[in-house]
Backbone as CSV, one residue per row, in Angstrom:
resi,resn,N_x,N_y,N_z,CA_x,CA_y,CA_z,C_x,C_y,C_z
1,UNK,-141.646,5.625,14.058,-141.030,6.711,13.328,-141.463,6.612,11.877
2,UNK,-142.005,7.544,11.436,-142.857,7.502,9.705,-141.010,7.716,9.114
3,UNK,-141.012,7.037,8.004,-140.049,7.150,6.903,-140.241,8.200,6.199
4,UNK,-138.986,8.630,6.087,-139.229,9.498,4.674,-137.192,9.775,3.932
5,UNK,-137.402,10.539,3.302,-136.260,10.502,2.556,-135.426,12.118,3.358
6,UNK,-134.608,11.740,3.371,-133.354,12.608,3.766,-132.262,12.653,3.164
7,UNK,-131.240,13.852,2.753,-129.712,13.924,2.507,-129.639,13.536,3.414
8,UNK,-127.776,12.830,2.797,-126.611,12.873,3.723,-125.161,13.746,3.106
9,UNK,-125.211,13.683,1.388,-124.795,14.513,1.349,-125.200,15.304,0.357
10,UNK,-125.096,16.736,0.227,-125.751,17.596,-1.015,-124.471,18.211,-1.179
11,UNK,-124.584,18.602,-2.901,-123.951,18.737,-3.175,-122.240,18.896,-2.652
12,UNK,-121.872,17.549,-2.790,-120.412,17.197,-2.108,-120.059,17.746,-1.057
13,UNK,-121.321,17.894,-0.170,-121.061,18.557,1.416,-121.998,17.439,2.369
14,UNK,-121.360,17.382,3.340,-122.006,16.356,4.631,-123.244,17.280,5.003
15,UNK,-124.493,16.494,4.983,-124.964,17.761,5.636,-126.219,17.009,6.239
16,UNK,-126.069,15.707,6.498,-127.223,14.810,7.596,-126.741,13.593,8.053
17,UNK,-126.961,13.548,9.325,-126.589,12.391,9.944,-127.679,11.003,10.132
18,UNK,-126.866,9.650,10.055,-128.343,9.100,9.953,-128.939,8.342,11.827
19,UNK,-129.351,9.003,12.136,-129.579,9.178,13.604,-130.601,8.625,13.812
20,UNK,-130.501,8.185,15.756,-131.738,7.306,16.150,-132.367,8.376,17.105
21,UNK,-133.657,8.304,17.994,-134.187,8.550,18.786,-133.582,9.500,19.717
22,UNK,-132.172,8.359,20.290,-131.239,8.518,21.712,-130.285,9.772,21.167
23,UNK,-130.117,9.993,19.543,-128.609,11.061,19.127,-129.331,12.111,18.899
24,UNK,-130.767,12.148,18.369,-131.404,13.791,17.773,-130.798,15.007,18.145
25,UNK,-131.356,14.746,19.676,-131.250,16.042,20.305,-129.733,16.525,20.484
26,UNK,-128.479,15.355,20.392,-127.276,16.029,20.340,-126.969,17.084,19.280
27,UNK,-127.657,17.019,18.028,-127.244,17.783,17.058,-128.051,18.503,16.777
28,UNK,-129.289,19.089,17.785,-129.971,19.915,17.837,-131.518,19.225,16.672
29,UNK,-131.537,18.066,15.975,-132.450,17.870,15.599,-133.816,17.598,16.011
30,UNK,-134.743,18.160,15.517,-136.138,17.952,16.453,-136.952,16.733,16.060
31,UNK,-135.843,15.788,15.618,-136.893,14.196,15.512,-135.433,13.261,14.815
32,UNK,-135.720,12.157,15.702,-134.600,11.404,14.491,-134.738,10.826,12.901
33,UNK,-134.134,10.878,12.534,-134.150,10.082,11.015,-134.723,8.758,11.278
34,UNK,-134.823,7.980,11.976,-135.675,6.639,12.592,-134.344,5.875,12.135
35,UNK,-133.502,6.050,12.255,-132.406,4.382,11.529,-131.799,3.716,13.127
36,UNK,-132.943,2.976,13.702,-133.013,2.160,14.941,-133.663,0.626,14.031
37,UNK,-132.808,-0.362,14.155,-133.427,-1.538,13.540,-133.394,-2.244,14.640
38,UNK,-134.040,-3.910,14.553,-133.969,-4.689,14.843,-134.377,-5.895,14.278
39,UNK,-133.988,-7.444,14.570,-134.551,-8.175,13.343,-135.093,-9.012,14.213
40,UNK,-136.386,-9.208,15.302,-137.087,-9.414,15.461,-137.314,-8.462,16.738
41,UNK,-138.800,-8.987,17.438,-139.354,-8.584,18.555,-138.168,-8.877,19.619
42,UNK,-137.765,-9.982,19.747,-136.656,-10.491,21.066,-134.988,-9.511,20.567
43,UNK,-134.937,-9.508,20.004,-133.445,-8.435,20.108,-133.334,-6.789,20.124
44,UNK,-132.490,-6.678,20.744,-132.339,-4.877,20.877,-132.104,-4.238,19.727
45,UNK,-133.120,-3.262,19.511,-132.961,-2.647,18.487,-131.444,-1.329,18.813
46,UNK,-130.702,-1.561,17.438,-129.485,-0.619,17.626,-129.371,0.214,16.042
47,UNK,-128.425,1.601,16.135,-128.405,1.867,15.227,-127.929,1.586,13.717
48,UNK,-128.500,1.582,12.735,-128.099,1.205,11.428,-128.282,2.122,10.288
49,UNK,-127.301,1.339,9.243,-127.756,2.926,8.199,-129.026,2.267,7.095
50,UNK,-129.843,3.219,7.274,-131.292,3.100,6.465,-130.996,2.725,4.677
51,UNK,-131.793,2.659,3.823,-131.967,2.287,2.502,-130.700,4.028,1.990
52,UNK,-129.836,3.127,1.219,-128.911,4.550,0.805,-129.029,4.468,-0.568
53,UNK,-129.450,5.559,-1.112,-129.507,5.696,-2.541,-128.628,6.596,-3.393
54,UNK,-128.007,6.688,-3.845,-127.225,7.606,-4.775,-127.857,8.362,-6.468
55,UNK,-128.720,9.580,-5.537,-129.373,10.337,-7.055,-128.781,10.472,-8.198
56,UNK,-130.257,10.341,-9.421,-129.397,9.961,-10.307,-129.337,11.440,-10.994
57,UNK,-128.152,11.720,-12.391,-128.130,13.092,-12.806,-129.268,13.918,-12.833
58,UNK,-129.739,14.724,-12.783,-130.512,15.520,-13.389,-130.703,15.628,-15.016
59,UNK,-129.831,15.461,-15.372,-129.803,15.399,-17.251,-129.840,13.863,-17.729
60,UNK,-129.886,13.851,-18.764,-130.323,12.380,-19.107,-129.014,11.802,-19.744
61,UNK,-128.208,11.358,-18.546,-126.396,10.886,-18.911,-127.021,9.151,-19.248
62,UNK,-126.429,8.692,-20.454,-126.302,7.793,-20.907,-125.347,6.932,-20.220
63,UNK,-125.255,5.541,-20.099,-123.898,4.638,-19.619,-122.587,5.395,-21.194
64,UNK,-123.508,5.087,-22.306,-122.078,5.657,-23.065,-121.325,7.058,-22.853
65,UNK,-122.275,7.807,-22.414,-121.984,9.217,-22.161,-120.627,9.412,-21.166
66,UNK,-121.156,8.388,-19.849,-120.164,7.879,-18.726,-118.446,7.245,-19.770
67,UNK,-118.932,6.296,-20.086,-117.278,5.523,-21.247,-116.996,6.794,-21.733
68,UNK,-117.831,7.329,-22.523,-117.320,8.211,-23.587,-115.935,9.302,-22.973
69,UNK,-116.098,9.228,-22.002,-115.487,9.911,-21.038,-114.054,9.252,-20.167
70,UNK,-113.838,7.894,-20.556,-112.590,7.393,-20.235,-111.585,6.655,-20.745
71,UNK,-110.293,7.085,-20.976,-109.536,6.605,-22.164,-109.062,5.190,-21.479
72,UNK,-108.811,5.057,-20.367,-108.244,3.669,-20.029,-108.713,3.250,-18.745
73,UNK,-109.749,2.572,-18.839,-110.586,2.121,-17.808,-111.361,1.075,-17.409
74,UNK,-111.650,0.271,-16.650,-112.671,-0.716,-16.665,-114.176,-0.579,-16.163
75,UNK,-115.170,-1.127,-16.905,-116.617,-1.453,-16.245,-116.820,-2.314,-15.588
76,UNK,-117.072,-2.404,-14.317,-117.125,-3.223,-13.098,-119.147,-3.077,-13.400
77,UNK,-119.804,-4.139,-13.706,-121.360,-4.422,-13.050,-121.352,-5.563,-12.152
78,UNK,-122.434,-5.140,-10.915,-122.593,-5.782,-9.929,-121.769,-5.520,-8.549
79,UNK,-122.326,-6.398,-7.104,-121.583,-5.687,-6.179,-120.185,-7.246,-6.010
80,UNK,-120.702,-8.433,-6.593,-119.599,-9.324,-6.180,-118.952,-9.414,-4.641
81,UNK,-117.465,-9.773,-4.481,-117.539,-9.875,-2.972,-117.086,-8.432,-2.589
82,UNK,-116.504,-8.627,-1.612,-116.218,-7.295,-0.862,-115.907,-7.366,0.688
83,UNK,-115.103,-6.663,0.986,-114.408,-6.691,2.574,-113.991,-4.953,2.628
84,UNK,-114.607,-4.678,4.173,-114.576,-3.250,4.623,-114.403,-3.693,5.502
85,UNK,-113.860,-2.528,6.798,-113.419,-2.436,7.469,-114.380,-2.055,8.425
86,UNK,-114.389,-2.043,10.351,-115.291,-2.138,10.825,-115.901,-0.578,10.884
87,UNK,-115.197,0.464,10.417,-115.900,2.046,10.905,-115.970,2.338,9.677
88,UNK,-116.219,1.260,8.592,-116.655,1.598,7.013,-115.351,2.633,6.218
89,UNK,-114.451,2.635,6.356,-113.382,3.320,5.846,-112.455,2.834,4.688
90,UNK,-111.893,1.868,4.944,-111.267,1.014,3.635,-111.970,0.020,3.056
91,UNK,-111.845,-0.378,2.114,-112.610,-1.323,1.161,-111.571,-1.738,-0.145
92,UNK,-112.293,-3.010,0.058,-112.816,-3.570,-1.202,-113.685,-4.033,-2.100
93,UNK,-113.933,-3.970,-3.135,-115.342,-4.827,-3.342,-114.828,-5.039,-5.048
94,UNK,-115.703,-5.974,-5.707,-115.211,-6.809,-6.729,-116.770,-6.427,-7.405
95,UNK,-117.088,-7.469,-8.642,-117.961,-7.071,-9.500,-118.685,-8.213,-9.760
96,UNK,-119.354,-8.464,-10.244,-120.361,-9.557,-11.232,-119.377,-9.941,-12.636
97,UNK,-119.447,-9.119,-13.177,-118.912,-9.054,-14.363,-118.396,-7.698,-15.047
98,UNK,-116.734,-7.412,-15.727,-116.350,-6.696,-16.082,-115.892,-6.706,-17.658
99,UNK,-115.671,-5.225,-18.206,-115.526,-4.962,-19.547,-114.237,-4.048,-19.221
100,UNK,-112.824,-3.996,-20.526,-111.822,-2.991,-20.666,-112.596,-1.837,-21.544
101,UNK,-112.140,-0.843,-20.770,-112.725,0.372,-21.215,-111.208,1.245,-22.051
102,UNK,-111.273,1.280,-23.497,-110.595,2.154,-24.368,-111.017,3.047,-25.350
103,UNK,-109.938,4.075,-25.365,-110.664,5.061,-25.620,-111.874,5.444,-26.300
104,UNK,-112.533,5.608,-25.369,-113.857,5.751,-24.706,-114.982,4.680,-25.190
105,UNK,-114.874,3.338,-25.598,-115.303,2.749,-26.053,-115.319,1.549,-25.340
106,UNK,-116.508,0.238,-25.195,-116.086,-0.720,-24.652,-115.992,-1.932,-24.670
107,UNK,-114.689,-2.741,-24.559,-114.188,-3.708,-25.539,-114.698,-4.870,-24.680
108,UNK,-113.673,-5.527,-24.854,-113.586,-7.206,-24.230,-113.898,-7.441,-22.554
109,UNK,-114.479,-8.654,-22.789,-114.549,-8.978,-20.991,-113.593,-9.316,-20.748
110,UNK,-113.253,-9.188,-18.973,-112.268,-9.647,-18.530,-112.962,-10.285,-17.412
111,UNK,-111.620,-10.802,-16.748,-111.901,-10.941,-15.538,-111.222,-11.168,-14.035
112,UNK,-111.623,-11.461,-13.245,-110.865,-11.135,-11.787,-110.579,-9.843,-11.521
113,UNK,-111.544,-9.179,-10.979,-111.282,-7.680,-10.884,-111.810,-6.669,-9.568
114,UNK,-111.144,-5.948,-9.038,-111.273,-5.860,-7.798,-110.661,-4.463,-7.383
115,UNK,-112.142,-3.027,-7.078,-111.490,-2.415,-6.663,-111.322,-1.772,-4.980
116,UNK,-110.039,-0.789,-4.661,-109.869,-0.788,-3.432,-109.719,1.144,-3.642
117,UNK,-110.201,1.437,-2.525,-109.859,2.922,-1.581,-110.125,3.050,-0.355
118,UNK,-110.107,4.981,-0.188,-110.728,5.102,1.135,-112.193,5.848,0.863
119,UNK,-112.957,5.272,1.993,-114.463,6.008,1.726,-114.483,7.350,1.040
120,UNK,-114.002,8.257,2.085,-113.692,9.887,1.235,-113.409,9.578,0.035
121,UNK,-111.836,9.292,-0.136,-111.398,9.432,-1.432,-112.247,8.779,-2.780
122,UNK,-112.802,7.819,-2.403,-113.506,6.862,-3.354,-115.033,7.960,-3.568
123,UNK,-116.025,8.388,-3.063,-116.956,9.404,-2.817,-116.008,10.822,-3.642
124,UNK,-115.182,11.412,-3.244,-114.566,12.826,-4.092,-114.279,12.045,-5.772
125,UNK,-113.401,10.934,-6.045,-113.825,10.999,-7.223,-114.313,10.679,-8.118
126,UNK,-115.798,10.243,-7.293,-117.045,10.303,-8.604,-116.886,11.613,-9.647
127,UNK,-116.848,11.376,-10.999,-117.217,12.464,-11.394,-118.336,12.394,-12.362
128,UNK,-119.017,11.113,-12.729,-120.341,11.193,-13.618,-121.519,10.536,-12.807
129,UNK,-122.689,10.436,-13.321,-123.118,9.874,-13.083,-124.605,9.569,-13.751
130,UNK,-124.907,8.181,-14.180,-125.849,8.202,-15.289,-127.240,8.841,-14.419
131,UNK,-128.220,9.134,-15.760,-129.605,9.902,-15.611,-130.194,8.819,-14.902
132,UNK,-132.390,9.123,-14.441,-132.858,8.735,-14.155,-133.089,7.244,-14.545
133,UNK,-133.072,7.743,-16.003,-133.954,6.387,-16.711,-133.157,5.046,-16.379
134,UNK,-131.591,5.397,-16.057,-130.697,4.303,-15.691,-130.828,3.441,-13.861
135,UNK,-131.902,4.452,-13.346,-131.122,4.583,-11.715,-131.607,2.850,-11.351
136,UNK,-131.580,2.253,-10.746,-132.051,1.151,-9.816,-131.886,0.711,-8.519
137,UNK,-133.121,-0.035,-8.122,-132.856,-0.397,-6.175,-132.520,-1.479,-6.605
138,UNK,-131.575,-1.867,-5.881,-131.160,-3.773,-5.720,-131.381,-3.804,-4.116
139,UNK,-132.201,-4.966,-3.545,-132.465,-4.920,-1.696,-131.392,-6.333,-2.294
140,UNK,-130.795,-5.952,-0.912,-130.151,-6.568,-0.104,-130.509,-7.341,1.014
141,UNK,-130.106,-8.656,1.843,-130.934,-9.437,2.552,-129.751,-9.764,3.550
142,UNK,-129.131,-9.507,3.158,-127.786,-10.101,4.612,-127.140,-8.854,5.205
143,UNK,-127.506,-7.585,5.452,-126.996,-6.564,6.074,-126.809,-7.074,7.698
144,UNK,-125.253,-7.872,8.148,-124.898,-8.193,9.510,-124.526,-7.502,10.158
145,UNK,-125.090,-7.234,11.345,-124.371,-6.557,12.314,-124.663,-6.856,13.507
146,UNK,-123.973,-6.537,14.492,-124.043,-6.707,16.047,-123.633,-7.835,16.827
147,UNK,-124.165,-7.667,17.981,-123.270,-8.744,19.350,-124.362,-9.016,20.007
148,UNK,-125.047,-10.087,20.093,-125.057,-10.919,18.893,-125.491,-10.814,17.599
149,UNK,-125.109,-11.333,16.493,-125.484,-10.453,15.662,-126.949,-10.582,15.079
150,UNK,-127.280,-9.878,14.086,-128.574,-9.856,13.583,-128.515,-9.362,11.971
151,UNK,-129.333,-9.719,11.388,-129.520,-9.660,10.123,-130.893,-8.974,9.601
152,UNK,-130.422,-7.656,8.882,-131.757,-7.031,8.225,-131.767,-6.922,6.606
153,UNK,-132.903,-6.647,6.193,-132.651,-6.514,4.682,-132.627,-5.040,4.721
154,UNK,-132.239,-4.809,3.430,-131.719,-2.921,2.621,-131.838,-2.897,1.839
155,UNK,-131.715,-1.828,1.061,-131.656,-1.496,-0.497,-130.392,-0.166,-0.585
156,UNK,-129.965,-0.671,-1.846,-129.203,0.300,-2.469,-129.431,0.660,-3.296
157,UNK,-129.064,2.052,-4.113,-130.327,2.467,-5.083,-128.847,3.596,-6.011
158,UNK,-128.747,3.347,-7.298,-127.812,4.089,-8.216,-128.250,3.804,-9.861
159,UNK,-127.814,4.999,-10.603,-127.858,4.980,-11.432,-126.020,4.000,-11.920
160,UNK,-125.536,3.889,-13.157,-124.236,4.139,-13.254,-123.209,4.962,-13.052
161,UNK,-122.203,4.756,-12.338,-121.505,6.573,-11.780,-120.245,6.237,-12.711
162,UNK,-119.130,6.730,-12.800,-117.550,6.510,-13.275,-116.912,7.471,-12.105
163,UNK,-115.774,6.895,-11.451,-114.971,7.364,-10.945,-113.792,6.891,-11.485
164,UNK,-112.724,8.121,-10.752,-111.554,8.505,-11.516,-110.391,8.424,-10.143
165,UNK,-109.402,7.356,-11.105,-108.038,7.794,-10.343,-108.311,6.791,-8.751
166,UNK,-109.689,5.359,-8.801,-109.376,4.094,-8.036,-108.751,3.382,-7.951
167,UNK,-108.278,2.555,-7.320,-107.043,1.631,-7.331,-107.706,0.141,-7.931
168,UNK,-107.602,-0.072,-9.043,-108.187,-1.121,-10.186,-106.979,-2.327,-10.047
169,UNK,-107.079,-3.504,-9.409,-106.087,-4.731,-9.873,-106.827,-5.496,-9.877
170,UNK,-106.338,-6.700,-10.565,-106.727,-7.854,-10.993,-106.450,-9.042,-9.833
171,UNK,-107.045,-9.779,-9.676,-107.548,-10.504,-8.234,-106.632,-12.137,-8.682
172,UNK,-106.297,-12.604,-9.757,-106.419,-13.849,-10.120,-104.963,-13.664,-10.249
């Protein structure tokens, strides 16, 4: 299956599934998206979700542009730990390192910090998100899954986003 790039969602609408071979034709598609892995020759290849990237603005949004924009908030960089649930719905995930965000400016490190939602809800309220010049892939090398399981590498790919109205506590 040749790679190539596909939505999943445009503009805040679902509008691609990431499908193997065996699902195409259920949804009337005339080829799958190829997201069939496997992590070697000896195991069954099953479905997975491909390299997910999150485009960056179209305009050239600064990280300050993002702060400038929140009176009481924190900067979470990095993915740190994290625990989801098995149909990807609730979460948590923590940071590398965090900053208190006041009005609109950004102060002191902190630390132990850890946020939680639901997929939807966490996705609706993005509301910024930095320009190109900011975007980056980080690959990933421990993507686990299966019975037995197996291990592939990924990439995730974002500029800086700010969302609004997450459930922000302190872990320590």
């Amino acid at each position: 299956m040749k790679t190539r790039l596909f939505p999943i969602i445009g503009k805040g609408i679902f509008v691609g599934y990431q499908t193997i071979r065996d699902q195409a034709h259920l949804i009337n598609q005339k080829e799958s998206m190829g997201c069939c892995y496997a992590d070697s020759f000896a195991s069954v290849p099953f479905q997975r979700m491909p390299n997910v990237w999150l485009a960056p603005s179209p305009q050239a949004v600064t990280l300050s542009d993002l702060v400038s924009g929140v009176e009481d908030g924190i900067l979470i960089d990095g993915r740190g730990s994290y625990s989801i649930d098995q149909q990807r719905y609730n979460f948590q995930f923590g940071g590398d390192a965090f900053w208190q965000i006041k009005n609109g400016k950004v102060g002191s490190m902190i630390a132990d910090v850890a946020y939680q939602s639901r997929t939807p809800d966490f996705w609706a309220a993005c509301d910024g998100i930095g320009g190109e010049s900011l975007w980056e892939n980080v690959g990933l090398n421990a993507d686990g899954k299966g019975q037995p399981g197996q291990v592939n590498a990924m990439s995730h790919g974002c500029s800086p986003s700010r969302f609004r109205q997450i459930n922000v506590l302190r872990t320590a």
